[in-house]
Structure formats: structure tokens, C-alpha cells
C-alpha positions in Angstrom: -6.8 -27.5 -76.1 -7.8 -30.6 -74.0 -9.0 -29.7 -70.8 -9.9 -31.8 -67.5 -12.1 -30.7 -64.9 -15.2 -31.8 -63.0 -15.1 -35.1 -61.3 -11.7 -36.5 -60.1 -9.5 -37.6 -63.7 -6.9 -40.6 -63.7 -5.3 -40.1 -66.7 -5.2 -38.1 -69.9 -2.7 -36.2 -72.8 -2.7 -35.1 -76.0 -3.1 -38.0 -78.2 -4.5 -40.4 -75.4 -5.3 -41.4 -71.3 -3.5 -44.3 -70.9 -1.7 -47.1 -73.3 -2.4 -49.9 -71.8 -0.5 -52.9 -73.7 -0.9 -50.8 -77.8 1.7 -48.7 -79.4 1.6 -44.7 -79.8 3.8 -43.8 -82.9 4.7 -41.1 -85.1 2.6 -38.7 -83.3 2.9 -35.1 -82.6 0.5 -33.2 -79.7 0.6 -29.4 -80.7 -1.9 -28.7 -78.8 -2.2 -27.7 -74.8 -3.2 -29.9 -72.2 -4.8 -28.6 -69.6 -5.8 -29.7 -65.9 -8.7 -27.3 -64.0 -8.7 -27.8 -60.1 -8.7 -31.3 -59.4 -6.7 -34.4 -58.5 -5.4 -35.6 -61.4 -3.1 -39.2 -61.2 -0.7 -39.3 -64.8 -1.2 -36.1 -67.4 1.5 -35.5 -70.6 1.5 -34.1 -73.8 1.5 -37.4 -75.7 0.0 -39.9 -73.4 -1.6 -40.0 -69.1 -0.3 -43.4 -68.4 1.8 -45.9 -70.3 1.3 -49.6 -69.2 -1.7 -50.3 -66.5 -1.8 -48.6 -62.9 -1.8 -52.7 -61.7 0.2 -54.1 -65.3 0.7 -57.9 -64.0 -2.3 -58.9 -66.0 -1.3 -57.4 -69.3 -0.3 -59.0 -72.3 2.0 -57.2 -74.5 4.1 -54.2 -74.6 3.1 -50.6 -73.9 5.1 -48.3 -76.3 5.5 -44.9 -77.1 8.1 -44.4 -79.6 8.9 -41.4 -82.0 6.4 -39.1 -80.8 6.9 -35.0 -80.4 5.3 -32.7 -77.6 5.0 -29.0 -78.9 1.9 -28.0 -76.7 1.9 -26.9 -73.6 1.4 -29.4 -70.5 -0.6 -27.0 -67.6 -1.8 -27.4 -64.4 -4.5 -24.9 -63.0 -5.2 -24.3 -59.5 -5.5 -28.0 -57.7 -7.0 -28.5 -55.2 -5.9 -32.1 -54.0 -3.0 -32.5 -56.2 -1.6 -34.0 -59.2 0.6 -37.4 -59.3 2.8 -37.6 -62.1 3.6 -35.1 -65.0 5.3 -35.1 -68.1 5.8 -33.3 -71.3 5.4 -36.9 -73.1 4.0 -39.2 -70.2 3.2 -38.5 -66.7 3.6 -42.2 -66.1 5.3 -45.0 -67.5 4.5 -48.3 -65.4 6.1 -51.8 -66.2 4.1 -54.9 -65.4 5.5 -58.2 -64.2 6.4 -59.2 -67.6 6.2 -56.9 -70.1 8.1 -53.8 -70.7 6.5 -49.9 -70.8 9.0 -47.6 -72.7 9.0 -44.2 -74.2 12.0 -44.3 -76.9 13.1 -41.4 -79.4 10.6 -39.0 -78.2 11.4 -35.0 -77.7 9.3 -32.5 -75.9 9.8 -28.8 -76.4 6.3 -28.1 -74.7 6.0 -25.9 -71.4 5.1 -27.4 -68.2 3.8 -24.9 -65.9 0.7 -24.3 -62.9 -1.2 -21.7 -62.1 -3.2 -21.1 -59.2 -6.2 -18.7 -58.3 -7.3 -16.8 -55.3 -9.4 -19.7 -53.9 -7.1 -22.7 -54.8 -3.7 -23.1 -52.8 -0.6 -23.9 -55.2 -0.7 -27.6 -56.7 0.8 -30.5 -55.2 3.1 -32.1 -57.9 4.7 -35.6 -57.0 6.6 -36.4 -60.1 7.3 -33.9 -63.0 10.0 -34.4 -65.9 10.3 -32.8 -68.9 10.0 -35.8 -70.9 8.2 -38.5 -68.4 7.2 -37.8 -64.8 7.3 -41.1 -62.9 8.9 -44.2 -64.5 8.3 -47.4 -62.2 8.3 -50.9 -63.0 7.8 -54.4 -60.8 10.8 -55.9 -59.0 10.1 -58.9 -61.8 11.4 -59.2 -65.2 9.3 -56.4 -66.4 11.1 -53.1 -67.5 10.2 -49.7 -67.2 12.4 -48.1 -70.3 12.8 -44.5 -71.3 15.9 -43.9 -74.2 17.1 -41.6 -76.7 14.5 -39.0 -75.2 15.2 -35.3 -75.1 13.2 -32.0 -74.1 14.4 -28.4 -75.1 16.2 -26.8 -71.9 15.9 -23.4 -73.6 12.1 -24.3 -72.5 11.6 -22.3 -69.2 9.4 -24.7 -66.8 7.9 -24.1 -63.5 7.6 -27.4 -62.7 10.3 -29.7 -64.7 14.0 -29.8 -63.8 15.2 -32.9 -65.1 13.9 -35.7 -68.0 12.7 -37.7 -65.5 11.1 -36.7 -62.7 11.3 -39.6 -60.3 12.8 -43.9 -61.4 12.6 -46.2 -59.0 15.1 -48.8 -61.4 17.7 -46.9 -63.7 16.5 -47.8 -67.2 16.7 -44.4 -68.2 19.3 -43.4 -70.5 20.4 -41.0 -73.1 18.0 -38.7 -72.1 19.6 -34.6 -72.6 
């Protein structure tokens, strides 16, 4: 289990916090990812954040490509809130020029929350079952998610669709 708490997290998952311009391949997270009771910005079973939170300076590609999520993606009693959740990425952010994309990936992990006596109910902005916010840059940069699925026999408390939020459609074939 990977578990977060203390000091206010930006990003982290099951094989890494945030992909800034590598590749993340072949992998498979069997293991849960947890978030304790704090703000937490991008948290998913394979990866926090794909591509940089301000990606006009990067370089190269961010890519996450035929990766699995078994474990389970949970959120625990927040206090401020968490941004963007997913069962592979919680968020995949395109730069100016370079392209962030999560391709032939599949998540049958749970998303859920939890809350305690002393913490009110968690503020989610984005959840998907596969990535929860994919943005990119009005430029030529492309935020891409394709051939993606997630196991809708998988009951989650917080994910009701691949995608949680897009702000360009470059999402496709996800089921």
C-alpha cells in the first residue's frame, strides 16, 4: 500500500508522482493507493500527473502506454479536498507542444472515499475510472487518452465515466 498523509501532497500513484516528459510502460500497480486527510492535487493507480502542472517548457512527450491498475485508488477523510482522480492518472496535462497521452491502458481497481467522525466528506473535482482530468493548451499540444478501458462490473463511489472531466475531445475508444 502507498499512503500520503502529513504535509499537503501534489502528486503521487502506484508506479510514480508525476511523468514529466519519460515514458511509463508495461507496468502493472496491484497494490492500493491511499490518500489520509489532506489536499491532495493528481492521485491514480499508475501515475499523479502526466505532463507538467505548467508543460510549455518541456521537451518531449509524457506517455503512459500499456499499463494495468488492479489496486485500489482511496481517498480517506479530506479535509480540503482532492483535485483530480483516476484509476490510471488523476491528471493528464498537455504542454504547448508536446503531447501527454495514456494509450492501451485498463483499470479494474476500485475508486472509493471514506470519511471519519472529525473529517467532512472529500471534495473531488475530477474522477474517472481510467484518468480524472485530461487538459491540454489551446496550442498544438495534445492531451490524448485511446484504447483505454476500466471494468464497469467495478462498483465505484467516486467514478462514473472514463474520464472524469476534458476540456478538448481527444478522448476516444475508451468503454
Amino acid at each position: 500500500m502507498i499512503k500520503a498523509w502529513g504535509i499537503n501532497a501534489k502528486y503521487f500513484g502506484g508506479i510514480c508522482g508525476q511523468n514529466y516528459t519519460g515514458s511509463i510502460l508495461n507496468c502493472v500497480n496491484s497494490g492500493e493507493v491511499k490518500a489520509l486527510e489532506w489536499a491532495i492535487n493528481g492521485m491514480g493507480g499508475i501515475c499523479g500527473l502526466n505532463g507538467g502542472v505548467d508543460s510549455s517548457a518541456a521537451t518531449a512527450d509524457a506517455i503512459i502506454a500499456n499499463c494495468v491498475n488492479n489496486g485500489k485508488v482511496t481517498v480517506q477523510g479530506y479535509k480540503d479536498g482532492a483535485s483530480e482522480i483516476g484509476g490510471i492518472c488523476g491528471r493528464n496535462n498537455a504542454g504547448t507542444t508536446h503531447k501527454s497521452m495514456v494509450v492501451n491502458c485498463f483499470s479494474t481497481g476500485v475508486i472509493s472515499y471514506t470519511v471519519s467522525d472529525t473529517v467532512p466528506v472529500p471534495v473531488i473535482s475530477y474522477c474517472g475510472s481510467v484518468v480524472g482530468y485530461n487538459w491540454e493548451k489551446a496550442d498544438n499540444g495534445k492531451a490524448i487518452v485511446s484504447n483505454c478501458y476500466y471494468d464497469t462490473t467495478v462498483k465505484n463511489t467516486l467514478a462514473t465515466a472514463a474520464v472524469g472531466s476534458t476540456n478538448f475531445q481527444h478522448v476516444t475508444d475508451t468503454l
